[in-house]
C-alpha positions as CSV (number, residue, x, y, z in Angstrom):
1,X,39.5,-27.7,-12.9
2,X,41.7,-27.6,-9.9
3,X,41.4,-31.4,-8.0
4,X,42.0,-29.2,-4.8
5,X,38.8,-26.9,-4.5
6,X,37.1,-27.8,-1.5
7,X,33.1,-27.0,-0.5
8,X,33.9,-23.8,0.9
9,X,36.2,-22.7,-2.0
10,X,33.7,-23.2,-4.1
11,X,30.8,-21.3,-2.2
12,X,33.4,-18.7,-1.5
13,X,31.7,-19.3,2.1
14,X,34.7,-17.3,3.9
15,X,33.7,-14.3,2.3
16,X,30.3,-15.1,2.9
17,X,30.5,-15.6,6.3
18,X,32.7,-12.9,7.2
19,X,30.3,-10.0,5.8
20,X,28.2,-10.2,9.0
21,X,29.2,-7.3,10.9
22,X,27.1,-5.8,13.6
23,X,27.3,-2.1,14.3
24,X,25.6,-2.0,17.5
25,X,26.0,-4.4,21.0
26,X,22.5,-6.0,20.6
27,X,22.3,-9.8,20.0
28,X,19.6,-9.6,18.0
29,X,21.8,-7.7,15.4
30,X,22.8,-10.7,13.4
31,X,18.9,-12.0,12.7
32,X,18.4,-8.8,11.2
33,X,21.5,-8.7,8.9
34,X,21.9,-12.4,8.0
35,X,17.5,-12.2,6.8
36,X,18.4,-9.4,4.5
37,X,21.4,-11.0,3.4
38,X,19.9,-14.2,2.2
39,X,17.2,-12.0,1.0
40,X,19.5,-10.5,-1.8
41,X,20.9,-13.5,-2.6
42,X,17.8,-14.9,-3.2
43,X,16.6,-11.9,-5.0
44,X,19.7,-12.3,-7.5
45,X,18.6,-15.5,-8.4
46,X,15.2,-14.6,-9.3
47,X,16.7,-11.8,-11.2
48,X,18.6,-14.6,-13.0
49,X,15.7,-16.8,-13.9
50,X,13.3,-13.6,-14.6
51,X,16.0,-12.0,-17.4
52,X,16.1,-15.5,-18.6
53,X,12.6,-16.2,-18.8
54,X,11.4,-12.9,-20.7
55,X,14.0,-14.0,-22.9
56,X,12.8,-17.3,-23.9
57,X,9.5,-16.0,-24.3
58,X,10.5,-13.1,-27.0
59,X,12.4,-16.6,-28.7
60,X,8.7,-18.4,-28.3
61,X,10.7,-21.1,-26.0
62,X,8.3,-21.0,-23.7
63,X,9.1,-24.6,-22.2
64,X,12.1,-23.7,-20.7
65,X,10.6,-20.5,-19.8
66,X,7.7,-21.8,-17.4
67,X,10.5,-24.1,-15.8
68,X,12.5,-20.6,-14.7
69,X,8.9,-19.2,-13.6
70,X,7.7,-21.7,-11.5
71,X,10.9,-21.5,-9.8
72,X,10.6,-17.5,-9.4
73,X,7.5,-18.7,-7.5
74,X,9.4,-21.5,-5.4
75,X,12.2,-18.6,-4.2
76,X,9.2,-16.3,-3.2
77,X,8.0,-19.2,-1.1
78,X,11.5,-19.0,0.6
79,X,10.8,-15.2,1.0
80,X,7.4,-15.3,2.6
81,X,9.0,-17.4,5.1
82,X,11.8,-15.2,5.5
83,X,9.3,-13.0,6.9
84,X,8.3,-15.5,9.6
85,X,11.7,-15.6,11.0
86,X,12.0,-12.0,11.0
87,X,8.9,-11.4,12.6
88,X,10.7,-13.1,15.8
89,X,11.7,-10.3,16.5
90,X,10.2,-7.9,19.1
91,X,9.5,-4.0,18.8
92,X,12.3,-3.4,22.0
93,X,14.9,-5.6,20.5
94,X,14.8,-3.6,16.9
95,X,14.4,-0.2,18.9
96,X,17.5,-1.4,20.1
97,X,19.6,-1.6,16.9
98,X,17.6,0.9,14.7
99,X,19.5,4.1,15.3
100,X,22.9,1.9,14.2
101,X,21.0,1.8,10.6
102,X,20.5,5.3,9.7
103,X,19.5,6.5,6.8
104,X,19.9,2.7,5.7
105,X,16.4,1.5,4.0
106,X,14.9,-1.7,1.9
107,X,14.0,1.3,-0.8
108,X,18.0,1.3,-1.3
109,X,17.6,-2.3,-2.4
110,X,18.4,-2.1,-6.4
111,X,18.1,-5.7,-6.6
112,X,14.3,-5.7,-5.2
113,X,13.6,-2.5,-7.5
114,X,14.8,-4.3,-10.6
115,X,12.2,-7.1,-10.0
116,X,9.6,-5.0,-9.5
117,X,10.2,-3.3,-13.0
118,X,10.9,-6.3,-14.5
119,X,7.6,-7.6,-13.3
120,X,6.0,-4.4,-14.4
121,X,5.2,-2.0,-11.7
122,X,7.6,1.0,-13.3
123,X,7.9,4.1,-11.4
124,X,10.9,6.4,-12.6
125,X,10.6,8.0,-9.4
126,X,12.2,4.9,-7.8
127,X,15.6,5.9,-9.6
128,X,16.1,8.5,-6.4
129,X,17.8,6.1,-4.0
130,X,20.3,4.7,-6.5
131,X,21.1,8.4,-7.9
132,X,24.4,8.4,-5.5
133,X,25.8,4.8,-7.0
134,X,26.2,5.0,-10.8
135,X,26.3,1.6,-11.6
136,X,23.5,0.5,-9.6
137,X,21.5,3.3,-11.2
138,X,22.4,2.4,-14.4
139,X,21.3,-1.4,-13.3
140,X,18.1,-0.1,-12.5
141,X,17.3,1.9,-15.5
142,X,18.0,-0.5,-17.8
143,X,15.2,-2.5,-16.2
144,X,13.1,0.5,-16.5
145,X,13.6,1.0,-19.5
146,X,13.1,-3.0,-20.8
147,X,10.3,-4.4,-22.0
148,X,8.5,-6.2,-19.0
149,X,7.9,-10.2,-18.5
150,X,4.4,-9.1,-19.1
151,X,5.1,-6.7,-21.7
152,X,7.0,-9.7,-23.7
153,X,4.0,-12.3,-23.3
154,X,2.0,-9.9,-24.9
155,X,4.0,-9.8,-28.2
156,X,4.2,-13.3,-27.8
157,X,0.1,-13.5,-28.2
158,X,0.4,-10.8,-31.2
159,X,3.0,-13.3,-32.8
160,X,0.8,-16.0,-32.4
161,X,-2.2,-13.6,-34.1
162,X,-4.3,-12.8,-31.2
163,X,-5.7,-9.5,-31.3
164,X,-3.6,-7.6,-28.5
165,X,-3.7,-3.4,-29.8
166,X,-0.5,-1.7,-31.1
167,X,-0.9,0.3,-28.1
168,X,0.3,-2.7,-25.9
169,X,3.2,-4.0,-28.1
170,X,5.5,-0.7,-28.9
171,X,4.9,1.9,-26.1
172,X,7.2,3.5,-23.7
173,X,7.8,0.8,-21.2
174,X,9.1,3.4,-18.6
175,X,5.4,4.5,-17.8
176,X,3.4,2.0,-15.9
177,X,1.1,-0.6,-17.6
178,X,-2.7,0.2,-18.5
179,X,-5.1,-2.3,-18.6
180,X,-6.8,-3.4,-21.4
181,X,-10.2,-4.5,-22.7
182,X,-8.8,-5.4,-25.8
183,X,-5.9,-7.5,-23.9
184,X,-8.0,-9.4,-22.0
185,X,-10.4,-10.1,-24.9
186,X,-7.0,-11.8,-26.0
187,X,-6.6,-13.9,-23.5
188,X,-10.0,-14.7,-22.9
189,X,-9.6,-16.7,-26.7
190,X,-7.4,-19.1,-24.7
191,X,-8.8,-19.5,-21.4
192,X,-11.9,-20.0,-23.5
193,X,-9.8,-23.0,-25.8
194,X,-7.4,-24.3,-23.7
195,X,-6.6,-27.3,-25.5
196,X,-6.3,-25.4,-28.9
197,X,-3.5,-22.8,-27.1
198,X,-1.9,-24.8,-24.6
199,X,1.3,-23.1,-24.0
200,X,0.0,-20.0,-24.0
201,X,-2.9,-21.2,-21.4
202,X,0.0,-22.1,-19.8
203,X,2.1,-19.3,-19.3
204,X,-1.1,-17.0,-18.5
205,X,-1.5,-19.8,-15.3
206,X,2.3,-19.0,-14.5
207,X,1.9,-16.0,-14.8
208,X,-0.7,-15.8,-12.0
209,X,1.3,-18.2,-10.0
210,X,3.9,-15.5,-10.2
211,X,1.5,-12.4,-9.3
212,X,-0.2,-14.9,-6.6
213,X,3.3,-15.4,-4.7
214,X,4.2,-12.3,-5.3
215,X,1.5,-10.7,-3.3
216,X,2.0,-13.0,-0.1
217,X,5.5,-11.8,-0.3
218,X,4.2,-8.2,-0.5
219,X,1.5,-8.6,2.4
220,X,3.8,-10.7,4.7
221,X,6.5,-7.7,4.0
222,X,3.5,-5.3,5.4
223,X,2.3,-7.3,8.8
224,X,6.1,-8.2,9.4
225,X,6.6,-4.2,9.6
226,X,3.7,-3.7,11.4
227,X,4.1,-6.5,14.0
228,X,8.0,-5.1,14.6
229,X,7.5,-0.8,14.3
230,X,3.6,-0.5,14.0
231,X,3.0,2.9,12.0
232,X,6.4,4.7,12.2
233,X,7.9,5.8,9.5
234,X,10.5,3.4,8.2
235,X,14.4,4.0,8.1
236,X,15.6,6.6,6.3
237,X,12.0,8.7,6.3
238,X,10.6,5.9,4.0
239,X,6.5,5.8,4.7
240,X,6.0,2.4,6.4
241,X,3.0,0.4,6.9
242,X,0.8,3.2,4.9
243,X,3.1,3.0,1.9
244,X,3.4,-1.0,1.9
245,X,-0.2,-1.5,2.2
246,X,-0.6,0.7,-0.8
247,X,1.2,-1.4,-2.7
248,X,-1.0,-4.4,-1.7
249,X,-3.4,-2.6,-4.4
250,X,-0.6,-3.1,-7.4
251,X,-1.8,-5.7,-9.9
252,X,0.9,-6.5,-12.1
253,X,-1.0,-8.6,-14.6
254,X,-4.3,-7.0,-14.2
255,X,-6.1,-8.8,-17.2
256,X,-5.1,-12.5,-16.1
257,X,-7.5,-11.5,-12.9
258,X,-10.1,-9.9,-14.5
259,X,-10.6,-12.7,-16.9
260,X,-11.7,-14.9,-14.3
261,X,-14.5,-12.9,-13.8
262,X,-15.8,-12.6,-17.5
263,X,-15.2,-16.1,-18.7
């Protein structure tokens, strides 16, 4: 290793900081590009530790594996407050650079649609805005058509002989999950023994750490949106507010929360 890399060699900061580039004269501009920005980055991250976490479960390594999830939760920390900085922003000040982003919208982030599949909520549908890049598209196919985190902690229980159905461990993990009585009554053996199936009482809590973050991300994504462009439609014809609220309704690992109900 070269004695003469520097801090910003390193972080390859000038390229960093020289991908700012405003298209229209408002000040306000640079909040809205440098948020999304650190956004991705910190989206590539958690695709990092999320890849690397499904695949330390399917190798039943499942400390290093809770270490990567409680981390996911930590970045979406970081995003909730993301939102906060964003929302400093009034409705006249992004009137004033909205027509500079087009057709440009968040649904166009592949990054933020591989997480969702990889947490589980699949819709094929969602291939549409990455049809036009190939290599993004193919990104985001493979993660539709992957095994989800959840989908991999289930074949972990089955390995471990807990009675999750057949249905739930070889399926076609491009159609969206389906709750289960028979997968909860998995997990409810070891909510209900905790000390006999510690690890695996363990990753069900991280699990719901994950879901829990997630969702404050998701509803401070929705009021953020409101608070700037009330109801109209979003960028690019998206739906808005009406379409983020509905996804406030998702539940990604729907047995982990009905279990607390039946134990």
């Amino acid at each position: 290793m070269s004695g003469e890399m520097n801090y910003g060699d390193y972080l390859q900061l000038d390229a960093i900081l020289q991908a700012q580039k405003p298209l229209s004269p408002d000040h306000n501009e640079m909040l809205f590009i440098v948020q999304h920005q650190t956004s991705e980055l910190w989206m590539k991250l958690m695709l990092h530790e999320l890849a690397a976490a499904r695949a330390c479960i399917a190798r039943d390594e499942l400390q290093p594996a809770f270490k990567m999830l409680a981390r996911v939760s930590r970045i979406m920390e970081q995003l909730v407050h993301a939102w906060d900085v964003l929302a400093t922003m009034t409705p006249a000040e992004y009137s004033a650079i909205r027509p500079y982003l087009a057709s440009s919208s968040g649904f166009q982030s592949w990054q933020y649609r591989c997480i969702e599949f990889m947490l589980g909520n699949k819709n094929a549908a969602m291939l549409r805005p990455h049809e036009p890049h190939g290599e993004r598209l193919s990104l985001v196919r493979a993660a539709l058509e992957a095994p989800s985190l959840y989908d991999e902690a289930l074949r972990l229980l089955a390995r471990r002989g807990l009675p999750v159905p057949a249905s739930h461990l070889e399926r076609d993990w491009t159609q969206p999950y389906q709750a289960s009585r028979e997968v909860e009554q998995a997990w409810l053996v070891v909510y209900r023994e905790p000390t006999r199936h510690w690890d695996l009482y363990e990753l069900g809590e991280e699990l719901t750490d994950l879901e829990d973050a997630f969702r404050l991300w998701r509803f401070r994504h929705v009021t953020t949106v409101e608070r700037v462009i009330g109801f109209k439609r979003g960028t690019g014809g998206t739906g808005g507010v009406p379409y983020l609220r509905k996804m406030l309704d998702v539940v990604l690992f729907p047995e982990l929360w009905q279990l607390r109900t039946d134990l």
